[in-house]
VEXDREN-2710 file (C-alpha; in Angstrom, 1 decimal):
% VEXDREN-2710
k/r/px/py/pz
1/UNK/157.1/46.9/233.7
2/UNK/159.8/49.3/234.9
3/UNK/161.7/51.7/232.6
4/UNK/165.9/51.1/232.7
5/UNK/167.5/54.2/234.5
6/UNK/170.4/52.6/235.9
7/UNK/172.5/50.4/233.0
8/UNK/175.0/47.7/233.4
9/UNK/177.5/47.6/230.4
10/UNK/175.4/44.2/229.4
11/UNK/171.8/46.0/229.6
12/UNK/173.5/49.3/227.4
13/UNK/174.3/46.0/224.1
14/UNK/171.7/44.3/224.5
15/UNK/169.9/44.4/220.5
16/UNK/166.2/44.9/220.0
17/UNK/165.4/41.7/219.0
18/UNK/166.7/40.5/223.0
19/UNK/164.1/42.5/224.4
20/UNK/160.7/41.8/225.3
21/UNK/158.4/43.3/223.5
22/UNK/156.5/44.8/226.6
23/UNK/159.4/46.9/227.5
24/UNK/159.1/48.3/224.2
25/UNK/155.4/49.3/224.7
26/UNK/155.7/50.4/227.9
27/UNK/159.0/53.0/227.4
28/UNK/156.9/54.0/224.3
29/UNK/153.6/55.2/226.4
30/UNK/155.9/56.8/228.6
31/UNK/157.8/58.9/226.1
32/UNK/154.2/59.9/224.3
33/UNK/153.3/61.6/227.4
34/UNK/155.8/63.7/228.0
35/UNK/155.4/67.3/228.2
36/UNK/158.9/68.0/226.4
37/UNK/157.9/66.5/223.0
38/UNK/159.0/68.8/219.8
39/UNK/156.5/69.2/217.0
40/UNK/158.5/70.4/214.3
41/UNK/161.4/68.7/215.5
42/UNK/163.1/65.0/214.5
43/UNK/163.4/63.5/218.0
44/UNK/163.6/59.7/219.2
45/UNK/160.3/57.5/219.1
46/UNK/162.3/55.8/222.3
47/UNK/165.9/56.0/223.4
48/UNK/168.6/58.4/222.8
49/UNK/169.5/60.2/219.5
50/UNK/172.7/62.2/218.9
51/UNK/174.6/62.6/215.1
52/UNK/173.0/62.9/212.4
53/UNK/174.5/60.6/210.0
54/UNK/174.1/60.0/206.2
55/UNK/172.2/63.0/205.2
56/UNK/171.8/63.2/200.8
57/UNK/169.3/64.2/199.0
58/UNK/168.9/60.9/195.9
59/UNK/166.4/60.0/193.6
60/UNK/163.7/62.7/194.3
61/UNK/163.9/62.4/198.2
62/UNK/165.9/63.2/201.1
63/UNK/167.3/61.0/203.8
64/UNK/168.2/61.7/207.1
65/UNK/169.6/59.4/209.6
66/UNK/170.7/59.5/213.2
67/UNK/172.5/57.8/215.8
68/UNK/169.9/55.5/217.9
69/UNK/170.0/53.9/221.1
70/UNK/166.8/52.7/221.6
71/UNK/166.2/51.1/225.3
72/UNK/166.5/54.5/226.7
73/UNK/168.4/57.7/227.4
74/UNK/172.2/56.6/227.7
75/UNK/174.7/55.6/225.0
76/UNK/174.6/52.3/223.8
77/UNK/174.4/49.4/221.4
78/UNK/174.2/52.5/218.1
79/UNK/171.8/51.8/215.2
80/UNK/171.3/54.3/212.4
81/UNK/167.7/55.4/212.4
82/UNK/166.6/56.8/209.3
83/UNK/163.5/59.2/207.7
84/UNK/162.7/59.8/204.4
85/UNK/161.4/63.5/202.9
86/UNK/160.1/65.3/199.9
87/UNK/161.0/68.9/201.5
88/UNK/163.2/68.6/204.1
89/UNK/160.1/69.7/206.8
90/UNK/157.8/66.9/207.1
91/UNK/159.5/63.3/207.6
92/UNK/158.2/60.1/207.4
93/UNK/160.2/57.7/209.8
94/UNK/161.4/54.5/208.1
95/UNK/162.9/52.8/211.1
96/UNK/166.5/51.5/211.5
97/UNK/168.2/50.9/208.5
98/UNK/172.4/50.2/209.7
99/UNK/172.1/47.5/212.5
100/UNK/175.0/46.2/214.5
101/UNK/174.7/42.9/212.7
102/UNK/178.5/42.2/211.9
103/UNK/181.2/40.7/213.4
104/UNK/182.9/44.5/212.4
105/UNK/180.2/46.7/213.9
106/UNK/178.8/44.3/216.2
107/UNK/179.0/47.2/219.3
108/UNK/177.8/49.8/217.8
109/UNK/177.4/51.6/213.8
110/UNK/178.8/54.3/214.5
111/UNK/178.8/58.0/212.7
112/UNK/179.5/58.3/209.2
113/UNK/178.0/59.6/205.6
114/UNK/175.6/59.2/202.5
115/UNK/176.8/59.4/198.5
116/UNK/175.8/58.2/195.0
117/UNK/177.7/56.1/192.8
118/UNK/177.0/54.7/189.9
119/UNK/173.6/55.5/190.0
120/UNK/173.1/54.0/193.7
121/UNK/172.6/55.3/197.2
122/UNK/175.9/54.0/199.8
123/UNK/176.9/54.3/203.3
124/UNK/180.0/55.1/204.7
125/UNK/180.0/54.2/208.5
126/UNK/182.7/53.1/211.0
127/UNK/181.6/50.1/212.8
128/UNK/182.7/49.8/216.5
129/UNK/183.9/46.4/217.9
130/UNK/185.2/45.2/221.6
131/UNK/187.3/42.5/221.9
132/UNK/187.4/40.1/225.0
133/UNK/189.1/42.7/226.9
134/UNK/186.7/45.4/225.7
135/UNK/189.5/47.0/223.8
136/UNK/187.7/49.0/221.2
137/UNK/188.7/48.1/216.9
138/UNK/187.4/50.4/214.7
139/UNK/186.9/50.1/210.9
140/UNK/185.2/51.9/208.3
141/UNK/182.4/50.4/206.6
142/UNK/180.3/50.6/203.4
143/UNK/176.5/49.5/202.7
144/UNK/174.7/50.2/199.5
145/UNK/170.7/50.7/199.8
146/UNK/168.4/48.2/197.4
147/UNK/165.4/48.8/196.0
148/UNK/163.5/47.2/198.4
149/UNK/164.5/49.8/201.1
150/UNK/167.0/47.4/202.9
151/UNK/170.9/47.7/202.8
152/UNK/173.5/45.4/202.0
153/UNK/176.7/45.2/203.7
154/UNK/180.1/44.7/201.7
155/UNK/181.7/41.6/203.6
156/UNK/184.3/43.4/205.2
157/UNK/185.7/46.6/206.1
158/UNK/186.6/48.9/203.2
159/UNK/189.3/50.0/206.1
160/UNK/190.2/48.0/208.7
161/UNK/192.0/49.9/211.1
162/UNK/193.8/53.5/211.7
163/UNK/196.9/53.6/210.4
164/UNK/200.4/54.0/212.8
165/UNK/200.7/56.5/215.0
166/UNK/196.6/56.9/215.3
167/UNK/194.9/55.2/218.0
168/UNK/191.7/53.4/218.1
169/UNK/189.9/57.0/218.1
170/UNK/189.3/56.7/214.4
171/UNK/185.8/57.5/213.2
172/UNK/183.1/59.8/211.2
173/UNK/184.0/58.8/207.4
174/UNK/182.5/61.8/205.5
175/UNK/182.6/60.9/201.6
176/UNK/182.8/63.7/199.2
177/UNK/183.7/63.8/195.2
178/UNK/186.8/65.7/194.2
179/UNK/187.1/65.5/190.1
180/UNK/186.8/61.9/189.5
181/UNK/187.7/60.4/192.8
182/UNK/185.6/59.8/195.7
183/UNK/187.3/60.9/199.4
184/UNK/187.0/60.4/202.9
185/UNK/187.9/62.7/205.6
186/UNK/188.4/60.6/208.9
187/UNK/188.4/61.9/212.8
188/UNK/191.3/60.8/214.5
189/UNK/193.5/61.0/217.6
190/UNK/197.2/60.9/216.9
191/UNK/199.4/59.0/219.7
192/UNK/200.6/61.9/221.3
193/UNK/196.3/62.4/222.0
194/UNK/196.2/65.2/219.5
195/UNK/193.0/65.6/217.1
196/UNK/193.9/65.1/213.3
197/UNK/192.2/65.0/210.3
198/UNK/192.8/61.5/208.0
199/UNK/192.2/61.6/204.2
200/UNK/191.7/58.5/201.5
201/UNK/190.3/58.4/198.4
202/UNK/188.9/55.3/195.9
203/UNK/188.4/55.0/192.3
204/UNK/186.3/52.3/193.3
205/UNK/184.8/52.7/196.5
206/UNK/186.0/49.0/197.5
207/UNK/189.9/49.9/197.6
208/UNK/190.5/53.0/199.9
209/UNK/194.3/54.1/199.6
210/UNK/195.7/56.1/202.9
211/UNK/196.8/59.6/201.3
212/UNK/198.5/60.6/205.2
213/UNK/196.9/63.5/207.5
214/UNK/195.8/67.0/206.3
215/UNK/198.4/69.5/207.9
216/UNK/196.6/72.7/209.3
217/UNK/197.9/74.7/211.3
218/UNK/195.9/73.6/214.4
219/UNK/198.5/72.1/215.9
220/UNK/197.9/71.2/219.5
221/UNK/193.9/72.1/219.7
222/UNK/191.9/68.6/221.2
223/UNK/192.4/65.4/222.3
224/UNK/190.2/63.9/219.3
225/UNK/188.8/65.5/216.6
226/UNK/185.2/64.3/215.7
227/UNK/182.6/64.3/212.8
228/UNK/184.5/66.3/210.4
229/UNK/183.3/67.3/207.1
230/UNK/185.2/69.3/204.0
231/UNK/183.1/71.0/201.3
232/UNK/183.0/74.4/198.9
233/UNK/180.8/76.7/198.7
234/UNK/180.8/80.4/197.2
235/UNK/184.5/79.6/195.9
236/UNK/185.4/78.8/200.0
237/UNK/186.4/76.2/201.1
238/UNK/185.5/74.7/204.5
239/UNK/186.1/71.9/206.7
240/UNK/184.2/71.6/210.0
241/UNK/185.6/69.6/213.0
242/UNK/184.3/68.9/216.8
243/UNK/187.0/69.0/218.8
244/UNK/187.1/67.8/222.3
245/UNK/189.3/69.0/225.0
246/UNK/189.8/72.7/224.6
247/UNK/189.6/75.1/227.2
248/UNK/187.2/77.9/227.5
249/UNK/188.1/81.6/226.3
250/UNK/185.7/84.3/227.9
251/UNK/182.9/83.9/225.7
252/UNK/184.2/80.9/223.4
253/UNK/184.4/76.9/224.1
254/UNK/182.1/77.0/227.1
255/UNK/180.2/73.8/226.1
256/UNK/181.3/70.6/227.4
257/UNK/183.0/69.8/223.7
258/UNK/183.2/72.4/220.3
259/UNK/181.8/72.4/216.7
260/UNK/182.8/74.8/214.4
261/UNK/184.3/75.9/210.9
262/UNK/187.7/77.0/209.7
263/UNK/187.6/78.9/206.3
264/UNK/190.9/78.4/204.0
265/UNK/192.3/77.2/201.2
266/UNK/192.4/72.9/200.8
267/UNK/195.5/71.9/198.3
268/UNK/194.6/68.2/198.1
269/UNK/197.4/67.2/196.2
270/UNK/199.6/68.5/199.4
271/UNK/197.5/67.7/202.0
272/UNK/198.0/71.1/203.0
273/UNK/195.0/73.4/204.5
274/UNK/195.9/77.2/204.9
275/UNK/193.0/78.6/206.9
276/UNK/191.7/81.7/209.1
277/UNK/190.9/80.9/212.7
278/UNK/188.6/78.2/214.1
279/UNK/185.2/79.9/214.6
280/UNK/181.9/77.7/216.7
281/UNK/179.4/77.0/214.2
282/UNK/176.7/77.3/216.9
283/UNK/177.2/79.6/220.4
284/UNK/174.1/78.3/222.3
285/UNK/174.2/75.6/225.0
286/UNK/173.1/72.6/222.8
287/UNK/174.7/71.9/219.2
288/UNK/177.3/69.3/218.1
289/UNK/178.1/66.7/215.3
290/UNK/176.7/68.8/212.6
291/UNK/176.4/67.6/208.5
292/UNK/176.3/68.5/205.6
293/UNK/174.9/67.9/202.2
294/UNK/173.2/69.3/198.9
295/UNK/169.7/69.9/198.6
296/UNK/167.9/69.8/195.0
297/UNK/168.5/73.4/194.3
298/UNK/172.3/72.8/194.7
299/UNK/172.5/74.7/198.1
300/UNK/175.0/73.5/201.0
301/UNK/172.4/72.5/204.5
302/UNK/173.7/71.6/207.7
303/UNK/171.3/69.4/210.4
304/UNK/173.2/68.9/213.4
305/UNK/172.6/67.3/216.8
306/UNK/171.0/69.5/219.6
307/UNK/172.6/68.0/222.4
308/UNK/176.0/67.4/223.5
309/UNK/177.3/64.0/225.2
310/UNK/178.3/63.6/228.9
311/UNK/175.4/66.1/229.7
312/UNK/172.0/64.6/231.6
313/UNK/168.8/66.0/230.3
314/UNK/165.4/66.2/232.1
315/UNK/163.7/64.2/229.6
316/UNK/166.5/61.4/230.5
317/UNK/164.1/59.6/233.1
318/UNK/161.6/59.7/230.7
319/UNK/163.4/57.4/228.7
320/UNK/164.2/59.9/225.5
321/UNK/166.6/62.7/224.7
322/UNK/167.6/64.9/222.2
323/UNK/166.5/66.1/218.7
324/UNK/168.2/67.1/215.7
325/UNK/168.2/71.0/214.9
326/UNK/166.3/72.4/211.5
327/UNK/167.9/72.9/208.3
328/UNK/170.7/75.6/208.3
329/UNK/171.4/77.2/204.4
330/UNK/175.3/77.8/204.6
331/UNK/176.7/80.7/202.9
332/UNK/180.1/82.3/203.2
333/UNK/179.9/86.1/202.7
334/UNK/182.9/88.9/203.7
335/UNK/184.9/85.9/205.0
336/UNK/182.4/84.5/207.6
337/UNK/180.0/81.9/207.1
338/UNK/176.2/82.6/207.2
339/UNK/173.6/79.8/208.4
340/UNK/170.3/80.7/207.6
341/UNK/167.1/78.7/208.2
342/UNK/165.7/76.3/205.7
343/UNK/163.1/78.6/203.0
344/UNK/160.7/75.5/203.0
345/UNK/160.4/76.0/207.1
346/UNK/157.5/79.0/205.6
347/UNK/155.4/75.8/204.9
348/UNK/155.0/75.5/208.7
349/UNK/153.8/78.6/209.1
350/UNK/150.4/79.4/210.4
351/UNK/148.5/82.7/211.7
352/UNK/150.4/85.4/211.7
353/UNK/150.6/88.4/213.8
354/UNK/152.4/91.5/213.5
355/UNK/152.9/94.6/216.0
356/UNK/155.4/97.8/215.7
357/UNK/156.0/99.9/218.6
358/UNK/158.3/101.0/221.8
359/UNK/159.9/99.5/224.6
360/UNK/161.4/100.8/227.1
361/UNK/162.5/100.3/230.9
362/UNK/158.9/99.1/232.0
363/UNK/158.6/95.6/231.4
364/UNK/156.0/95.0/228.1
365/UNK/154.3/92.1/227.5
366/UNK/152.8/91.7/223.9
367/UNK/149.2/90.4/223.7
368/UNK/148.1/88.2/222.0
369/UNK/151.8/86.7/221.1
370/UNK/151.9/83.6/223.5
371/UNK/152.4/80.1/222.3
372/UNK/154.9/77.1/222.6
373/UNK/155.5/76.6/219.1
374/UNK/155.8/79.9/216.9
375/UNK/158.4/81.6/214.9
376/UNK/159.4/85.2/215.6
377/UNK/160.9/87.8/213.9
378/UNK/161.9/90.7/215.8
379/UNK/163.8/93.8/213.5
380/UNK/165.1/96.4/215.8
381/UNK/164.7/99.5/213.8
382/UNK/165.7/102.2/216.2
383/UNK/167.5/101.6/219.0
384/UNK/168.8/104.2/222.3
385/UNK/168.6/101.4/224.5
386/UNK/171.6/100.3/226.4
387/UNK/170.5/97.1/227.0
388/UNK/167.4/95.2/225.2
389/UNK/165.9/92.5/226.9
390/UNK/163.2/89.3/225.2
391/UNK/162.0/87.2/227.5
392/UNK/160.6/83.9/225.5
393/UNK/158.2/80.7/227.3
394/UNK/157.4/83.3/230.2
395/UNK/155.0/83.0/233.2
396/UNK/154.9/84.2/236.9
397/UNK/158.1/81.9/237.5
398/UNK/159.9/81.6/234.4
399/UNK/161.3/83.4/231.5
400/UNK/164.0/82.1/228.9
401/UNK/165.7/85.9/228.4
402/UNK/167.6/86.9/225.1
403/UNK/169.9/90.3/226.1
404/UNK/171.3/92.7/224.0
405/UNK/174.1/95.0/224.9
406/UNK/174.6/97.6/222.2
407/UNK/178.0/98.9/223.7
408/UNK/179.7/95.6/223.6
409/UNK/177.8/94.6/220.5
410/UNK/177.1/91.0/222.3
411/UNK/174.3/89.1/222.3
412/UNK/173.5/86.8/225.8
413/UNK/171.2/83.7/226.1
414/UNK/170.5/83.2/229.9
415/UNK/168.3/80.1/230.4
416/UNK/168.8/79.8/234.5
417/UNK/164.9/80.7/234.7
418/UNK/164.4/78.9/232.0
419/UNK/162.3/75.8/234.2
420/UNK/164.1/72.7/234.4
421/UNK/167.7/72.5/233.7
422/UNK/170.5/69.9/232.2
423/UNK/173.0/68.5/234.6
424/UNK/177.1/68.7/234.1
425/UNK/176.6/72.2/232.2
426/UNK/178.8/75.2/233.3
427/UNK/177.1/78.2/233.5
428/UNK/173.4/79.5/232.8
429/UNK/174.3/82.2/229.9
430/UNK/175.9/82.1/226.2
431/UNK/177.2/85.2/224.8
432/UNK/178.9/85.9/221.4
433/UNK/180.3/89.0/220.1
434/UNK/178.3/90.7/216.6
435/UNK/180.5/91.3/213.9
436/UNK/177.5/94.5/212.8
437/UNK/175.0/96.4/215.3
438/UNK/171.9/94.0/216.3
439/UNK/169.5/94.5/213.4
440/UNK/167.5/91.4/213.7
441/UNK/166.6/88.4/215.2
442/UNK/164.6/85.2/213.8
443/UNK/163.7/82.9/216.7
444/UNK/162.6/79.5/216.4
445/UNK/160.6/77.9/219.4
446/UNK/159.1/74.4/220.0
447/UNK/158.1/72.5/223.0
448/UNK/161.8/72.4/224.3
449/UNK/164.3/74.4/222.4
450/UNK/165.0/78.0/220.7
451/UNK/167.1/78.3/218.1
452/UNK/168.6/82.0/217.8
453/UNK/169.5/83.6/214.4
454/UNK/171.2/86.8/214.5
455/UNK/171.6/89.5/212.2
456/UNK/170.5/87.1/209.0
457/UNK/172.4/84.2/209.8
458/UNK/175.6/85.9/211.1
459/UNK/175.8/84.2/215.0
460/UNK/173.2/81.4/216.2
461/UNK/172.7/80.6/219.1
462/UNK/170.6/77.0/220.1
463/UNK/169.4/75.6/223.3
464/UNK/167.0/72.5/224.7
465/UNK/164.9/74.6/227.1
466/UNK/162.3/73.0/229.8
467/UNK/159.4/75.2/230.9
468/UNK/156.4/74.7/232.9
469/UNK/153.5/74.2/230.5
470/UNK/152.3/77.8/231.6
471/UNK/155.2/79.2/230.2
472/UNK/154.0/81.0/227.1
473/UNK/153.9/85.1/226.7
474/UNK/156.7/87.2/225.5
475/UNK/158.1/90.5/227.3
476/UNK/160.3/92.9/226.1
477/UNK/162.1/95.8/227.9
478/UNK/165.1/97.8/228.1
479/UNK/167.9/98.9/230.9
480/UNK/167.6/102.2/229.8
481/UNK/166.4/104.4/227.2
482/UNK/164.2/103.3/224.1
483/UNK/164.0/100.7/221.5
484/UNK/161.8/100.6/218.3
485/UNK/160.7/96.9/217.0
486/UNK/158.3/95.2/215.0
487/UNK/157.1/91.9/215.6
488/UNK/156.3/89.4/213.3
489/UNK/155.3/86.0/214.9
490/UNK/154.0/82.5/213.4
491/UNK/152.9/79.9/214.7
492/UNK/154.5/76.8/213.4
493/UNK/152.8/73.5/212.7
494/UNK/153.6/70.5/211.3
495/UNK/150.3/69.3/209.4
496/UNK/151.5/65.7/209.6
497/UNK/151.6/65.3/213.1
END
């Protein structure tokens, strides 16, 4: 039986239960051989995933959902497909648990959050629906989980439509608590296409009163303003928003759409935000739709989506794509927030290796630090080097190259020899600016992607790379002069897989 690769609008809604169970097997032997498949990663048993959705840590265990597609690598008929953990590192997949089973959300459940009241575990969701016309309603939607794993669906939508002077664009409900109220921070798209933020609240959770938009003082910055999220941490405040539409700025907004934070003070009362400057949560190629939550210990995580829409991947004809990223720890220190990878990620680590020395102009490769799955921690303790280089996943052909120019204080990701490349990107290299001299990197690798910390947490940077299966040592060098490093390098297993 042939895999989809071409989609009429009918084949993208068709439901799971509409399609034969062969195709099912088939697209899943496919997918299990390929060569791109993470380890340590949640990725798609079939289909596409993108946002993670409904993230909370409840009764002892965490769950983590994301946006599913299953019949292959294109955007769809969306399910929520959901995993269950004890740590945050090793999941157990549960299957689909929000299906499009509504008149309301009958073309897709779309993005949207976890919380607990009253001692239970609810959804907030929108739920997409196309009219005859295939004019697009959307509504926000609630489901509370049962005992028995399943979810229930109120009967209607807890909000039926955007209010006037919104357009249909009207999506992403994250619920937080704010004293004794429950709130929801919306997406939208005004009608002059401008991205806003939307805010209601419920002493109830079945009546949802319209409070008006939050006024920041990004006026005209998008078209549409997705997956936001508001929360406080270290005395900060913070909302995050993806906007789409804004136009590159030398070394900022060069992905296809942004994701980032904007650090100021939330008067709720008002509907007033008085903030610093939009900064990108993630300066890599591959990061959007990211959310947060609490863990057990009270600290602020962020999971977000490695991938960005509109962008073909080379697992695509394979009939998967994407992955979520790991656990981020959010911090705001001296005005900047710090994302820091998840402590329990130490459980994954296995053999380690360490090596101190020189490099210079004359390419080095270290011995015996190969591997496709390993962390590395690279401190640079003296440095006369104009330019540092680390070449990651390298063989005769290819190398995915991390550069460091001390001058400029910037930091470059160039993937162009990195093997096999997405479609629809601009460009081959990321760069960001350090806000401190280069001190260290912590570099996460698996079977397709690297994930870039910088200076403990001050800049990531976090890309889907595709190397030949050769593709394994690790060189360092410099332009000129001398650098001083130590190497520390793990490899990283997951024992459940």
């Amino acid at each position: 039986m042939n895999i989809m690769t071409e989609w009429t609008r009918e084949e993208r809604y068709q439901r799971i239960e509409d399609v034969d169970t062969d195709y099912f097997k088939t697209l899943k032997q496919q997918v299990d051989q390929s060569k791109f498949r993470q380890q340590f990663h949640i990725q798609p048993e079939t289909g596409l995933l993108n946002d993670p959705n409904g993230l909370i840590f409840y009764k002892g265990k965490y769950y983590v959902s994301h946006q599913w597609f299953p019949l292959g690598a294109v955007h769809g008929l969306k399910y929520w497909y959901n995993y269950t953990s004890d740590d945050l590192i090793n999941f157990k997949a549960e299957g689909p648990i929000l299906n499009p089973d509504t008149k309301y959300d009958s073309h897709g459940v779309y993005s949207g959050s976890a919380f607990e009241y009253n001692g239970h575990l609810y959804y907030m969701y929108t739920g997409n629906h196309r009219d005859n016309h295939w004019q697009r309603h959307a509504s926000q939607m609630i489901a509370r989980l049962k005992e028995d794993g399943s979810v229930e669906k109120f009967p209607k939508p807890v909000i039926s439509q955007q209010p006037e002077g919104y357009t249909s664009h009207f999506r992403d409900p994250k619920v937080f608590k704010y004293g004794e109220k429950y709130y929801a921070i919306i997406g939208a798209q005004n009608n002059d296409q401008q991205g806003r933020l939307l805010l209601y609240n419920t002493e109830d959770i079945i009546n949802w009163h319209y409070l008006g938009e939050i006024n920041t003082e990004l006026d005209d910055f998008g078209y549409m303003w997705e997956c936001p999220d508001y929360f406080n941490v270290d005395n900060q405040d913070v909302i995050l928003i993806c906007p789409q539409g804004i136009e590159p700025k030398c070394d900022q907004f060069n992905n296809i759409y942004q994701s980032g934070y904007i650090l100021g003070k939330f008067d709720i009362e008002k509907l007033t935000y008085e903030h610093e400057n939009f900064v990108e949560l993630d300066n890599g190629f591959d990061f959007y739709a990211p959310q947060t939550f609490l863990d057990e210990k009270g600290r602020r995580v962020l999971i977000g989506w490695m991938g960005l829409p509109e962008i073909e991947y080379p697992t695509d004809n394979e009939g998967w794509a994407h992955c979520l990223t790991i656990p981020r720890v959010l911090n705001v220190e001296n005005g900047q927030l710090k994302q820091r990878p998840y402590p329990a990620l130490e459980k994954l680590r296995h053999n380690k290796e360490t090596a101190l020395g020189y490099a210079n102009k004359f390419t080095r490769k270290l011995h015996p630090y190969e591997g496709k799955q390993y962390e590395l921690i690279i401190d640079i303790l003296d440095n006369d080097a104009t330019e540092v280089y680390f070449e990651l996943r390298t063989s005769k052909t290819s190398s995915t190259l991390i550069a460091y120019n001390k001058r400029e204080n910037k930091i470059t990701l160039d993937r162009s020899d990195s093997g096999l490349l997405p479609t629809n990107v601009e460009g081959t290299t990321r760069s960001t600016i350090l806000e401190t001299p280069l001190k260290q990197l912590q570099i996460f690798v698996d079977t397709s992607s690297i994930e870039i910390f910088c200076n403990d947490g001050e800049r990531v940077l976090t890309s889907r790379i595709f190397p030949t299966e050769d593709a394994l040592g690790i060189k360092t060098s410099t332009e000129s002069g001398q650098v001083y490093l130590q190497f520390t390098k793990y490899d990283l297993k997951d024992e459940h897989k």
